[in-house]
C-alpha positions in Angstrom: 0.0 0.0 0.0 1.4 3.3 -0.7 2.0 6.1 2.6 -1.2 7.3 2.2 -3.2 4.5 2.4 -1.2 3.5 5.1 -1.9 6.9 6.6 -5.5 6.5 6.2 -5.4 3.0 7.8 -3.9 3.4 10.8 -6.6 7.0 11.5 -9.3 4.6 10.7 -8.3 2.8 13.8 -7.3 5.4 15.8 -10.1 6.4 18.7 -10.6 10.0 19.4 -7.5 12.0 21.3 -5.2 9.7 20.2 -2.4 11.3 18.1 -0.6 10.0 15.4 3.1 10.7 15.5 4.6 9.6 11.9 8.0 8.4 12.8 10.2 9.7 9.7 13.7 9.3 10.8 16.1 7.8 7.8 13.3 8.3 5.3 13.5 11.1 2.5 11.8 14.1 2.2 9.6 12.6 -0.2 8.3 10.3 2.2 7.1 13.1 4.3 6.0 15.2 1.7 4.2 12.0 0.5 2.6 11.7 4.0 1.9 15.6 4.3 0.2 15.4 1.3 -2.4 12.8 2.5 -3.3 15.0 5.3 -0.5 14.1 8.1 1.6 16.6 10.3 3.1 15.8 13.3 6.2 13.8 12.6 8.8 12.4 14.9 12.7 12.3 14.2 15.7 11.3 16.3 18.4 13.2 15.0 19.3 16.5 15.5 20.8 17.6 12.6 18.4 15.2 10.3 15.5 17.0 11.7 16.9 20.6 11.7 17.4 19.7 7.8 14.0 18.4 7.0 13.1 21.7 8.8 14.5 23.8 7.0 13.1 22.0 3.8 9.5 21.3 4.6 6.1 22.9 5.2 6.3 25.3 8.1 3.2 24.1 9.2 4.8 20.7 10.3 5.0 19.7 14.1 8.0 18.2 14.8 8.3 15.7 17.5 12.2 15.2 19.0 11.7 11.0 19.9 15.3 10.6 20.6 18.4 10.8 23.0 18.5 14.3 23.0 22.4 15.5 24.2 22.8 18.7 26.1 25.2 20.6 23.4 22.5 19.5 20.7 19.4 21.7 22.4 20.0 24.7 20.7 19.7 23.6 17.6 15.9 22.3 17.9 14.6 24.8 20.3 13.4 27.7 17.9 11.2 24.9 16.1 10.2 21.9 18.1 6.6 21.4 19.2 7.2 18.5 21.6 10.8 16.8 23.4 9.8 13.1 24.2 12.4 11.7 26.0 13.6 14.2 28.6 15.2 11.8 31.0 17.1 13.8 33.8 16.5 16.9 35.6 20.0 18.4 34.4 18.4 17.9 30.3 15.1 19.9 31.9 16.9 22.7 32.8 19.4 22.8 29.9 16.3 22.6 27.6 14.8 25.8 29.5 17.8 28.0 29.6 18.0 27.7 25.7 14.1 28.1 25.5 14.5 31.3 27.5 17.3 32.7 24.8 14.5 31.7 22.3 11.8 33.1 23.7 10.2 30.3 23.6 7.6 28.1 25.9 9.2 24.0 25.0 6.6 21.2 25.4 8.4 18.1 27.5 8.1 14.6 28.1 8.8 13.1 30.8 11.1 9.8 29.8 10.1 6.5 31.9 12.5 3.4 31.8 9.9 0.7 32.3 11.6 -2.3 29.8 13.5 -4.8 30.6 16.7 -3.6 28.4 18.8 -2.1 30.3 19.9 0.2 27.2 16.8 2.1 27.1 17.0 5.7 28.8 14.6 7.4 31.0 14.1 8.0 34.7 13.0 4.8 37.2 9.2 5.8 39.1 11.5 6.4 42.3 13.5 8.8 40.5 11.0 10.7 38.6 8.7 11.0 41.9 12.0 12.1 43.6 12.7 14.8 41.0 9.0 16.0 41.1 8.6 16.2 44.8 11.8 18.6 44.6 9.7 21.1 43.3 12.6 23.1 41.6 11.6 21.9 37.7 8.2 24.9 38.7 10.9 27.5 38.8 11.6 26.6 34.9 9.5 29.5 33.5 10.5 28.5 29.6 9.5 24.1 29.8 6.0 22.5 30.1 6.2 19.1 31.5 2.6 17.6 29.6 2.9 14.0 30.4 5.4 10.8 30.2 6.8 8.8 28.0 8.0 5.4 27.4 8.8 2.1 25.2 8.0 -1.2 26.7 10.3 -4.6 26.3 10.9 -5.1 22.9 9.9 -8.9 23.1 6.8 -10.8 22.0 5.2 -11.4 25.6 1.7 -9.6 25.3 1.0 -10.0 28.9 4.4 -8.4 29.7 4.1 -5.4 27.3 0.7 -5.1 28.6 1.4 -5.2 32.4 4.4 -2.5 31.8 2.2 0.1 29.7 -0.2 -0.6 32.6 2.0 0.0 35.7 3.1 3.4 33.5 -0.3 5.1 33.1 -1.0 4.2 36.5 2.0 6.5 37.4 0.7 8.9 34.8 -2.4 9.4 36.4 -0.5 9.4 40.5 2.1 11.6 39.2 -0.5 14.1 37.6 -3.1 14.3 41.1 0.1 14.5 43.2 2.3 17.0 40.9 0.3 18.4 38.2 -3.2 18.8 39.5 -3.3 22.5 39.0 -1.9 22.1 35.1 -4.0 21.6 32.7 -1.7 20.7 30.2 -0.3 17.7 31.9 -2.2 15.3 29.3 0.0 12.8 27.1 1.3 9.6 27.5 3.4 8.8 24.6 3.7 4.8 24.5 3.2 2.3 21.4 5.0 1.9 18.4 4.7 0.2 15.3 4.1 -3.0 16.7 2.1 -2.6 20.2 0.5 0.6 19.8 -2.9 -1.0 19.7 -2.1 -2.4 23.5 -0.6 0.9 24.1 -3.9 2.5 23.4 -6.0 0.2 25.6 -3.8 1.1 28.2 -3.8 5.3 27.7 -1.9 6.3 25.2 -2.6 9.6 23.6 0.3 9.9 21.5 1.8 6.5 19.6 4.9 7.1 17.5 4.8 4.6 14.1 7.4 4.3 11.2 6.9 1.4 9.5 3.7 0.6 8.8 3.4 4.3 7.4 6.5 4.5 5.5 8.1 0.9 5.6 11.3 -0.5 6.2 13.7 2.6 7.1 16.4 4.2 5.0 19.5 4.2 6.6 
């Protein structure tokens, strides 16, 4: 099927405030103008520099999603343009992102990352140390950085019952973390989980934002 029917697939079977993040990292800008075209505009990259050039390329009107390891002496690069920074996974990358979104002028959406897997290569914060960083208070004194909500992958195996019981255990934080923190902010709303290939579990379980590259575009360009 080409992207577009792809596209049109997967929004078919999305249910209503669930968002569609189109994974395009290692795919041309043909791709995405391919998937822009069909009606699509939030689209999620994990390079710096390969984001900052599609960018510069493409429709203004895109919403680009940072979904990757983001390094401190990369932030400035992304800061004037990106609507939304997945995978914030320390309190030192908060408060980096903030200082640049100050220079910017510039309110930055955030993510909260959440190491729930098994891998142990995965990034993120563990519950203790996320609930620890939130109880600090200090991240409220970052006028320039919105924390709206968490995100996570879960094990990259084939145990449904696994996958299920970790997205499970995270929106259960979600919602503790959001009476106890974030009761009094309104914006504190997604919970980015599910890709390509559990994003149907990751909606029964919450999700409001699920991140998928290759049944939209197909195998990836690298």
């Amino acid at each position: 099927m080409s992207i577009a029917a792809n596209l049109k697939h997967l929004w078919a079977e999305l249910p209503e405030g669930v968002q569609l993040v189109a994974v395009s990292k290692f795919h041309p800008n043909e791709a995405i103008e391919e998937a822009y075209r069909a009606g699509q505009r939030i689209f999620g990259e994990n390079k710096v520099q390969e984001m900052s050039a599609k960018y510069i390329s493409l429709p203004k009107d895109i919403q680009w999603h940072f979904i990757g390891h983001l390094q401190t002496n990369k932030i400035k690069y992304i800061i004037p343009y990106v609507t939304l920074i997945h995978g914030v996974d320390s309190y030192r990358l908060l408060s980096e992102i903030n200082k640049y979104a100050v220079k910017a002028d510039r309110v930055v959406k955030c993510l909260l990352q959440i190491h729930i897997a098994q891998e142990e290569t995965k990034f993120g914060f563990n519950y203790d140390e996320c609930q620890t960083m939130l109880s600090q208070g200090t991240w409220k004194e970052l006028s320039n950085v919105q924390i709206c909500g968490l995100m996570s992958m879960a094990s990259n195996i084939d145990n449904v019952d696994q996958i299920k019981k970790e997205f499970s255990q995270l929106h259960d934080f979600f919602l503790k973390v959001k009476q106890e923190y974030f009761s009094d902010f309104e914006y504190f709303t997604e919970l980015s989980i599910g890709m390509s290939d559990d994003y149907k579990l990751a909606i029964e379980e919450g999700s409001t934002l699920v991140r998928i590259g290759s049944r939209i575009f197909g195998e990836r360009y690298y």
